[in-house]
Backbone as ProteinMPNN parsed JSONL, in Angstrom:
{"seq_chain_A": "XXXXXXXXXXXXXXXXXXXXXXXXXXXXXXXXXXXXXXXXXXXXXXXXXXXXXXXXXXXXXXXXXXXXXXXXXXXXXXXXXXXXXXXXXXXX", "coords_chain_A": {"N_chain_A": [[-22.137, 6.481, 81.308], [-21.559, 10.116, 80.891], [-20.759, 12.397, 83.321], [-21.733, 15.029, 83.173], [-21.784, 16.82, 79.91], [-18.702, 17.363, 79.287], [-17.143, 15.798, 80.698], [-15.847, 13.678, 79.723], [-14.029, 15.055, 77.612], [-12.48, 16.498, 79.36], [-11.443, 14.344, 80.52], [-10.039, 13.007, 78.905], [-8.589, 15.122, 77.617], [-6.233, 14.728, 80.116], [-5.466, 12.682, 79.822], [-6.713, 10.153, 80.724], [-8.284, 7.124, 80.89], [-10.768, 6.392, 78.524], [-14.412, 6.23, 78.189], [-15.772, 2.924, 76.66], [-17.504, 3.473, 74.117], [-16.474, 6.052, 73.445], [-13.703, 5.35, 72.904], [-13.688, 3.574, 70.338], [-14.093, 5.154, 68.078], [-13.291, 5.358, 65.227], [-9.821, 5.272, 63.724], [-9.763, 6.413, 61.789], [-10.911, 9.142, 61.487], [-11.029, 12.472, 61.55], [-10.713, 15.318, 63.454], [-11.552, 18.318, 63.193], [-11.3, 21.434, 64.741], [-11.5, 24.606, 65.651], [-10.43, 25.4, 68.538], [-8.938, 22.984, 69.023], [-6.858, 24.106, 67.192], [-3.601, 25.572, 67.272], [-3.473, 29.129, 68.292], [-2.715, 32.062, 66.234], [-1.091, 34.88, 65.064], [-1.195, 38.269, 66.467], [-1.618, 37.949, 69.377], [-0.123, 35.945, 70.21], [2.079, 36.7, 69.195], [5.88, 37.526, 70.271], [6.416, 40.227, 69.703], [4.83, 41.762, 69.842], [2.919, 43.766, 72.126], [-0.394, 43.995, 74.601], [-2.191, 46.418, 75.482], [-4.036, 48.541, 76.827], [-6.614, 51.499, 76.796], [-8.591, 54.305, 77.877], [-11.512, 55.326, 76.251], [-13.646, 57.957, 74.798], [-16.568, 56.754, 74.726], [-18.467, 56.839, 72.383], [-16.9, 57.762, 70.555], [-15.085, 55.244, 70.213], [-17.309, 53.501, 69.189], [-17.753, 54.939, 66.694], [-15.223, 55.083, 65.321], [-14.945, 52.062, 65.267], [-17.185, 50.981, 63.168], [-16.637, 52.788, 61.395], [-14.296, 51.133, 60.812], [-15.41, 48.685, 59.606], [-15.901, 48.866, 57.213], [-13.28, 48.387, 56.111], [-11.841, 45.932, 55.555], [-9.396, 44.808, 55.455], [-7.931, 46.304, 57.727], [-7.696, 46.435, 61.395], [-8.616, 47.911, 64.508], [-6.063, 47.55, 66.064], [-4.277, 47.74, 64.452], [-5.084, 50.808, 63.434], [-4.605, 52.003, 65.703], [-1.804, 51.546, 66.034], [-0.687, 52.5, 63.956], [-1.442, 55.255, 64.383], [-0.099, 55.713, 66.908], [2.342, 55.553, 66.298], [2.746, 57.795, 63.719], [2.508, 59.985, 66.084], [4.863, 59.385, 67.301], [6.793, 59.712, 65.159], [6.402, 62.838, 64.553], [6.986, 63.764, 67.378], [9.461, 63.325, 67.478], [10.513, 65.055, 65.802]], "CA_chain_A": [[-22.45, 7.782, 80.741], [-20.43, 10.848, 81.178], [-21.441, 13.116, 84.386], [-21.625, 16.256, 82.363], [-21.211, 16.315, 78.765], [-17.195, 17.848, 79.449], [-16.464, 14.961, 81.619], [-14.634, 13.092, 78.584], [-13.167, 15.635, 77.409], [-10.97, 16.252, 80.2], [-10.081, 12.805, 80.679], [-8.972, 12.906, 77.3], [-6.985, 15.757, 78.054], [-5.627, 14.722, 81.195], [-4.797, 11.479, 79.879], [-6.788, 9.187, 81.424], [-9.013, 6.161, 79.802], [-12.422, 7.18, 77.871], [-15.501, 5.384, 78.181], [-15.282, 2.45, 75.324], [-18.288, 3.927, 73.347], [-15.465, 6.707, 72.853], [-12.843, 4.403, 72.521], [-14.134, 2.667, 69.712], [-14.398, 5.918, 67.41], [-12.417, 4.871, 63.907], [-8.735, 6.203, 63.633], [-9.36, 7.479, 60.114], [-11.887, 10.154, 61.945], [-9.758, 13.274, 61.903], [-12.047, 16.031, 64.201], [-10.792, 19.539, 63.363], [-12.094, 22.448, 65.924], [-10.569, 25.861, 66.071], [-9.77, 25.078, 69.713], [-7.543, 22.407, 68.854], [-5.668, 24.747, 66.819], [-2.717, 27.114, 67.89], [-4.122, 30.532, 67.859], [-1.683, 32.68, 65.823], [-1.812, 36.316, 65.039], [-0.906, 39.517, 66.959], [-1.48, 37.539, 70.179], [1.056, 35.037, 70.159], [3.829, 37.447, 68.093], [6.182, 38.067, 70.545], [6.69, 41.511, 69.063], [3.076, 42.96, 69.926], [1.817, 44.166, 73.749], [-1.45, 44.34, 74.32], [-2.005, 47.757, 76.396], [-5.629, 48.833, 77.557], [-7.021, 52.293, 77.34], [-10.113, 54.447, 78.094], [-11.76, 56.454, 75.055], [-15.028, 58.176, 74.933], [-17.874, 55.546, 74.421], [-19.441, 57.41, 71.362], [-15.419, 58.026, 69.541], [-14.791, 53.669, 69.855], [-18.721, 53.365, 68.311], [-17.455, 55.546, 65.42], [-14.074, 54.057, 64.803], [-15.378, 50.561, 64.769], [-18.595, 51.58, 62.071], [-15.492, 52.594, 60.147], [-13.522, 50.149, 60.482], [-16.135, 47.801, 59.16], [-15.404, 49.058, 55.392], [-11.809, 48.419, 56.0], [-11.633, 44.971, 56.637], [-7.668, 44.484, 56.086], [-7.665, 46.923, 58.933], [-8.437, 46.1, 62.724], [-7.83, 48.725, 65.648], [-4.675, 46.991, 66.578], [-3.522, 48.458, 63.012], [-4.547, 52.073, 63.546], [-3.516, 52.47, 67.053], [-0.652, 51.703, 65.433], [-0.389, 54.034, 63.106], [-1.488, 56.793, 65.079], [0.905, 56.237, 67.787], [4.075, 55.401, 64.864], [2.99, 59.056, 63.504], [2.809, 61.014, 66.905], [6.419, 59.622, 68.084], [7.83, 60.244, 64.442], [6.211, 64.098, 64.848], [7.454, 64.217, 68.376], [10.935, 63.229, 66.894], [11.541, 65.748, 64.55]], "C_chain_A": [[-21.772, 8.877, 81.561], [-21.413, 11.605, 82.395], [-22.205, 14.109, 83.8], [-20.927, 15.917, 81.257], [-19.504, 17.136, 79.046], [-16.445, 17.053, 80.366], [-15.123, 13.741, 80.488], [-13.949, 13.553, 78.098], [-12.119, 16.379, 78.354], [-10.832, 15.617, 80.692], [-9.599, 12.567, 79.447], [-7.751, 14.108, 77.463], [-6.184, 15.466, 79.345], [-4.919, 13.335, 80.839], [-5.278, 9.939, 80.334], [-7.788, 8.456, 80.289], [-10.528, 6.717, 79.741], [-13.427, 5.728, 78.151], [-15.468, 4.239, 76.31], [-16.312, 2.825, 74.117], [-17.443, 5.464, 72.735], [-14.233, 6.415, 72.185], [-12.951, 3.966, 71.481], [-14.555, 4.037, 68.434], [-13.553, 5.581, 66.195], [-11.163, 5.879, 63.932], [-8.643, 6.712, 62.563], [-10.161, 8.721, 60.419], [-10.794, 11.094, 61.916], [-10.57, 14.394, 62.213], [-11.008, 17.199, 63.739], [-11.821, 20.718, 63.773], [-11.237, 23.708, 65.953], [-10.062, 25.824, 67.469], [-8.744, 24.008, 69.827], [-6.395, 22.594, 68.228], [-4.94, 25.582, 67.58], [-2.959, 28.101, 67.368], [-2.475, 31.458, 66.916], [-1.874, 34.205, 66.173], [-0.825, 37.097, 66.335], [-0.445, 39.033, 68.553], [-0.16, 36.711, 70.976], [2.361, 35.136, 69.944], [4.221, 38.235, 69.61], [6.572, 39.9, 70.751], [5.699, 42.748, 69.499], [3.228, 42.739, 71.3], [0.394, 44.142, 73.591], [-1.699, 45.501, 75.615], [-3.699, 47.976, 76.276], [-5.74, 50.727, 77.627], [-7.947, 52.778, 77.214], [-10.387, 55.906, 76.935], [-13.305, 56.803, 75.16], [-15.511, 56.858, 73.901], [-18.135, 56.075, 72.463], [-18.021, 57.695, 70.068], [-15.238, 56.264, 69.228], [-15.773, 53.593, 69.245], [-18.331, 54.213, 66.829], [-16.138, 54.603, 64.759], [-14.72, 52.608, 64.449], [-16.513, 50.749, 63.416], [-17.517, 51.736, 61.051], [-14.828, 52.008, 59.935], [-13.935, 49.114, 59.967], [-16.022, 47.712, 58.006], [-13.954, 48.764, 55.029], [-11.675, 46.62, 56.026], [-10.308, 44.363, 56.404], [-6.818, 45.345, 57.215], [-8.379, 46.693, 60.237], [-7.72, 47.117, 63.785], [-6.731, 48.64, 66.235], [-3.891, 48.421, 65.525], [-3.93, 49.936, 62.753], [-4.463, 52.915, 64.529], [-2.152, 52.815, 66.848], [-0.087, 52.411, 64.65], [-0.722, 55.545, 63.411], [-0.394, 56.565, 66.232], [2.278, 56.309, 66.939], [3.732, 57.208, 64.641], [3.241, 59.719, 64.716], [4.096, 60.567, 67.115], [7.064, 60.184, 66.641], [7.522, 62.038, 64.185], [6.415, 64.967, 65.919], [8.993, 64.318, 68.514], [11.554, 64.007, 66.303], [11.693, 67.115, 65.15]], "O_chain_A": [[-21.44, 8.677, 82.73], [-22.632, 11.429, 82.41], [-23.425, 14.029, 83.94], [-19.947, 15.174, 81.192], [-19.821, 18.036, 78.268], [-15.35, 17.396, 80.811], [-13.987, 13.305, 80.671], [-12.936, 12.902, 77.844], [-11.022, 16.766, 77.951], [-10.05, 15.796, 81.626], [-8.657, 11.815, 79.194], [-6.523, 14.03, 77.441], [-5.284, 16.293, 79.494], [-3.945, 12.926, 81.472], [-4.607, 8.907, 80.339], [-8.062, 8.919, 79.182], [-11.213, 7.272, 80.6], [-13.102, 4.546, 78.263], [-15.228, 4.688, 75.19], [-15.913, 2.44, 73.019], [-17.8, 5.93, 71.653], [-13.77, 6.99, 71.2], [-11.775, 3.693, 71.242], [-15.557, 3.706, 67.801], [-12.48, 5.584, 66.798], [-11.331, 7.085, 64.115], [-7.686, 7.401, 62.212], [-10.115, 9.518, 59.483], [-9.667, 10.696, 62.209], [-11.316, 14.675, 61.275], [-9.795, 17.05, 63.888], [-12.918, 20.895, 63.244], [-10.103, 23.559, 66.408], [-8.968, 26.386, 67.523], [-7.803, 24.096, 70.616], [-5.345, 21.958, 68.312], [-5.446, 26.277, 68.461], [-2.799, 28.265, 66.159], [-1.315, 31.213, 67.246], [-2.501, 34.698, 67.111], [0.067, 36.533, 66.969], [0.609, 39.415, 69.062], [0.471, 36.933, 72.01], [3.338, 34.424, 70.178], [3.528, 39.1, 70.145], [6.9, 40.525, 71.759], [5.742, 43.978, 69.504], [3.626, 41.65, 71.715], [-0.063, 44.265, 72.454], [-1.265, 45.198, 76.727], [-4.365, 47.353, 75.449], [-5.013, 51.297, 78.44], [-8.705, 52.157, 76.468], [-9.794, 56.979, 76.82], [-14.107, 55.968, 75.579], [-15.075, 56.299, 72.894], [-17.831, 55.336, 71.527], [-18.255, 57.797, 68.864], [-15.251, 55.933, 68.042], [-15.357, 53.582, 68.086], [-18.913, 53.774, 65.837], [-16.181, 53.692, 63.933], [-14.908, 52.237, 63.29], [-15.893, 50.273, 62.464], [-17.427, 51.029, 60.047], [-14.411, 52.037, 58.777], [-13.045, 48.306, 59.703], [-16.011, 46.59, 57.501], [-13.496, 48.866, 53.891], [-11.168, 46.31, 57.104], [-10.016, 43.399, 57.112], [-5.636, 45.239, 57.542], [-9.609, 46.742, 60.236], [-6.497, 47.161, 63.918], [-6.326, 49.566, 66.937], [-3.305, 49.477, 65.763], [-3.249, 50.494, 61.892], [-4.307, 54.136, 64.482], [-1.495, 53.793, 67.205], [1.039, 52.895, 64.766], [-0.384, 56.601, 62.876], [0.272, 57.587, 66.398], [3.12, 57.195, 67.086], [4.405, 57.966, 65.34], [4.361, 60.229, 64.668], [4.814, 61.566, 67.146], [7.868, 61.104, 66.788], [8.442, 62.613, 63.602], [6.268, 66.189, 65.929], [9.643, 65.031, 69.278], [12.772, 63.99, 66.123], [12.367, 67.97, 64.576]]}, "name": "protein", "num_of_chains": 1, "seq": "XXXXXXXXXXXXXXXXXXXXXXXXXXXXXXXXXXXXXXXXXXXXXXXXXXXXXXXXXXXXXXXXXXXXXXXXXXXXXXXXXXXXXXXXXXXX"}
């Protein structure tokens, strides 16, 4: 029996041999976990930064409340569009 239940799972990732009560799981089993997927998205897209800054408490609590009715919009997407307008209004 495993030490801690996470003791098989990283000897499975590391490679090494499982206890045969794991062993012995049917190869038509096919386990799917959002952690065994590759995350995609904004994260992963070369193309995007992710940059950090500090906004009054009580202005992010509003934005988000609104952004809740939006939901093909996420703060990524109108950071983005507020900083795209100020440089093309600082441009002209």
């Amino acid at each position: 029996m495993a030490k801690n239940r996470f003791e098989n799972l990283s000897k499975a990732l590391k490679g090494e041999s499982l206890p045969e009560q794991v062993e012995n799981i049917s190869s038509d089993t096919q386990v799917e976990s959002s952690f065994l997927k590759k995350r995609g998205g904004k994260r992963s897209d070369p193309n995007f930064v992710q940059v950090g800054v500090y906004v009054p408490k009580e202005l992010h609590l509003k934005v988000k409340k609104l952004l809740l009715d939006q939901p093909d919009k996420d703060m990524s997407d109108l950071v983005s569009e507020l900083m795209a307008d100020w440089v093309e209004q600082q441009e002209d």
